[in-house]
C-alpha positions in Angstrom: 0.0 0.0 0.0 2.8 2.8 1.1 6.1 2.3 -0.6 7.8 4.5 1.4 7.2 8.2 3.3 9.0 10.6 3.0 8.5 14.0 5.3 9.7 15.8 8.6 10.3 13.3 11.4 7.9 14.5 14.5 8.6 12.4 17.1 10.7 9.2 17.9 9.9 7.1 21.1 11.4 3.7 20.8 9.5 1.5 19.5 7.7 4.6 17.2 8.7 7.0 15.2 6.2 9.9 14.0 6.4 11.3 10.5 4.4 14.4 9.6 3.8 14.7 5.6 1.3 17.2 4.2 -0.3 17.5 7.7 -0.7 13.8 8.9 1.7 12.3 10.8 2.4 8.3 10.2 3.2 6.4 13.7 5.5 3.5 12.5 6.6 1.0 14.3 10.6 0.4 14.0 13.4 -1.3 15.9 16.3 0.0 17.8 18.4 0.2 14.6 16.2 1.8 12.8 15.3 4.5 15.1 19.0 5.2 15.8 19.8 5.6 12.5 17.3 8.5 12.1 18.6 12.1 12.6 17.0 14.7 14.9 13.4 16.2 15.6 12.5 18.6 12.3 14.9 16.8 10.2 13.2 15.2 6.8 13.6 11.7 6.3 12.8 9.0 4.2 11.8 5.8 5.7 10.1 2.4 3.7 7.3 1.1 4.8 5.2 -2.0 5.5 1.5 -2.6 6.0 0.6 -5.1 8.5 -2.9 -6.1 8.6 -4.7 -8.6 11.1 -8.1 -8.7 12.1 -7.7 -6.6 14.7 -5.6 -4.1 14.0 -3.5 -2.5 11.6 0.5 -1.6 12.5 2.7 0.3 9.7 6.6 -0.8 9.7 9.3 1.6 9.0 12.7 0.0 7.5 15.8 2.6 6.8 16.4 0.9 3.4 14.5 -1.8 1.3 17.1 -4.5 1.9 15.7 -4.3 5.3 11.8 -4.5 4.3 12.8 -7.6 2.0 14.5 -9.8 4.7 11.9 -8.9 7.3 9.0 -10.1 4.7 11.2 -13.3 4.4 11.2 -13.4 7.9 7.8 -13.1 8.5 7.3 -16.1 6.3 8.8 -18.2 8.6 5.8 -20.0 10.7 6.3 -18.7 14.1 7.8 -15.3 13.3 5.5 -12.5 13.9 6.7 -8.8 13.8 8.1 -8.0 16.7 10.6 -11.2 16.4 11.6 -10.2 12.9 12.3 -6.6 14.0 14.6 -7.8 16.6 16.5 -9.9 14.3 17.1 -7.4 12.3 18.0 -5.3 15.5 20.4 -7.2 16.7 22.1 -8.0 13.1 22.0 -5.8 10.1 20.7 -7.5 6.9 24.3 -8.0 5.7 25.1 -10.0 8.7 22.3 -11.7 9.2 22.0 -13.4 5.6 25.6 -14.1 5.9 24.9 -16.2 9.0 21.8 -17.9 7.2 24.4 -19.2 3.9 27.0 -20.2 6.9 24.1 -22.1 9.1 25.5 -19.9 12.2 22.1 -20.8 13.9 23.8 -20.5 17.2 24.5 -16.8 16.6 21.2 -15.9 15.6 19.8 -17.7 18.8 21.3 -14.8 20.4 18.6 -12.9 19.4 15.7 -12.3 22.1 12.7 -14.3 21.7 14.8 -16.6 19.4 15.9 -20.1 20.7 18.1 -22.3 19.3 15.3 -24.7 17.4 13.5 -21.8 16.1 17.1 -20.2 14.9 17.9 -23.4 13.2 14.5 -23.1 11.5 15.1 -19.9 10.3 18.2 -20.9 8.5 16.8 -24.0 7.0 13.6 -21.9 5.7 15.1 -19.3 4.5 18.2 -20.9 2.8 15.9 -22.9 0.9 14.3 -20.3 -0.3 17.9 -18.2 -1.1 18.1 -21.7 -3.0 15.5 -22.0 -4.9 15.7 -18.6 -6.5 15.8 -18.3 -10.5 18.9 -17.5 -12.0 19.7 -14.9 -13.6 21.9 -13.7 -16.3 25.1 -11.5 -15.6 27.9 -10.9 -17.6 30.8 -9.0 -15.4 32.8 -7.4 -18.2 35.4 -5.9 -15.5 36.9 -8.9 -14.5 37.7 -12.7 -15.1 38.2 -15.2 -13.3 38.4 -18.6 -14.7 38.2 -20.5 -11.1 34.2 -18.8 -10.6 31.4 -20.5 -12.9 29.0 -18.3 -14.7 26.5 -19.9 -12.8 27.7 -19.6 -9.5 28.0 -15.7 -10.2 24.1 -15.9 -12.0 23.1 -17.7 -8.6 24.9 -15.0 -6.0 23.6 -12.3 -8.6 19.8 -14.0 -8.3 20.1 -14.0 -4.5 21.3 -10.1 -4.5 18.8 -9.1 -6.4 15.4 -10.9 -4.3 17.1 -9.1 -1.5 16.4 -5.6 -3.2 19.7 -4.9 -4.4 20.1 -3.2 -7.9 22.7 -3.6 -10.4 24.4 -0.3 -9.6 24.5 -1.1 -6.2 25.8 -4.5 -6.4 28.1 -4.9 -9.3 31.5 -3.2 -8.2 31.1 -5.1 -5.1 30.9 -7.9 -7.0 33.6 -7.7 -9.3 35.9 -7.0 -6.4 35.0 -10.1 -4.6 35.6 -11.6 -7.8 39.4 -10.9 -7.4 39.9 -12.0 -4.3 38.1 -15.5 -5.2 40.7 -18.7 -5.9 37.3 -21.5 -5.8 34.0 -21.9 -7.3 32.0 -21.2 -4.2 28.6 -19.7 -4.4 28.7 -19.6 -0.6 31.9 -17.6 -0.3 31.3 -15.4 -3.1 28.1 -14.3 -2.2 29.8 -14.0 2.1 32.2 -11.3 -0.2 30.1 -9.5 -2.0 27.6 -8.9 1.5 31.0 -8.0 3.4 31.9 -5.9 0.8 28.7 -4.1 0.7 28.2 -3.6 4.4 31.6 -1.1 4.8 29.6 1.4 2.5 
C-alpha cells in the first residue's frame, strides 16, 4: 500500500517513530536500529514502509532501506515469526550480517537474538536458505573482470540472490567484481559471504 514516506520526522519514542507529511503524521513501528539511524526532531527523512494487517488491527513498519523490508517479509514467512521477532533480528544483526549467518548455518549466533531459541534459529536458517536456493537465475555478464576459477552460474546464482534481496545492479556490481578478485574456488557460498562483506563497509 505505502512504498515509502517521506517528510519531517515528528517524534521518535522507541519502539515509534512519528512522521508528519502534508499535515498527517504516520506512527511507525521500527526497531532500535532503525530509530537510531534516524537524525534529529524537524529533520526530513525517508523511511520504507510495510502494511501489516490482522483482524484486529492495523500496524505500519518503517525499515531505513528496502534491503531491510525484503529480509523482514522473508522473515515473516517463517511460521512462528511475527513482527516483533523479525524486528529484533534485524535489530540485533543488520541485513548483511544476518543473511551471511543464514548461507554459513551460524544458527547458534542468531539464537542470540531475544525471543529466538536455538530450534527456532535453526528453523530460520533451513527456511530461509531454501528459499535463497531456490531462486531463478539470472543472467550476468561482469565485463570488469575474469576469473576462470568462478562459474558463470555460481556468479548468476549469487547475482539471483542479490537481487530478491532488493539490491540493484548499480549497487551491487562493483562489489561484485571486487569479490571476484579475491576469489581462488567456485564457491557460491563464499562469493556471495564477499560480495555482503563488501557491501556492508559502504
Amino acid at each position: 500500500m505505502f512504498d515509502y514516506i517521506k517528510g519531517v520526522l515528528a517524534d521518535k519514542s522507541y519502539p515509534y517513530c512519528t512522521v508528519e507529511c502534508n499535515g498527517i503524521g504516520y506512527r511507525l513501528l521500527v526497531n532500535l536500529r532503525t530509530l537510531n539511524s534516524l537524525d534529529d526532531i524537524n529533520s526530513e527523512v525517508k523511511i520504507y514502509t510495510k502494511l501489516i494487517h490482522k483482524e484486529d488491527s492495523m500496524t505500519l513498519c518503517g525499515f531505513k532501506n528496502k534491503q531491510e523490508r525484503v529480509i523482514f517479509e522473508i522473515l515473516t514467512g517463517v511460521s512462528g515469526i511475527g513482527t516483533k521477532v523479525a524486528l529484533s533480528l534485524l535489530a540485533e544483526f543488520d541485513v548483511n550480517e544476518l543473511i551471511n549467518l543464514i548461507i554459513s548455518q551460524d544458527y547458534k549466533t542468531i539464537s542470540r537474538t531475544k525471543g529466538i531459541g536455538q530450534k527456532m534459529a535453526q528453523k530460520i536458517v533451513l527456511e530461509i536458505k531454501d528459499k535463497l536456493d531456490k531462486l531463478d537465475i539470472t543472467p550476468f555478464v561482469c565485463q570488469k573482470v575474469e576469473n576462470n576459477k568462478v562459474s558463470s552460474d555460481t556468479i548468476s546464482q549469487a547475482v539471483a540472490i542479490l537481487e530478491s534481496l532488493g539490491y540493484s545492479k548499480d549497487e551491487y556490481q562493483s562489489a561484485l567484481e571486487t569479490a571476484l578478485t579475491q576469489m581462488d574456488k567456485d564457491d557460491e557460498q563464499e562469493l556471495l559471504k564477499e560480495v555482503l562483506k563488501i557491501l556492508s563497509i559502504f
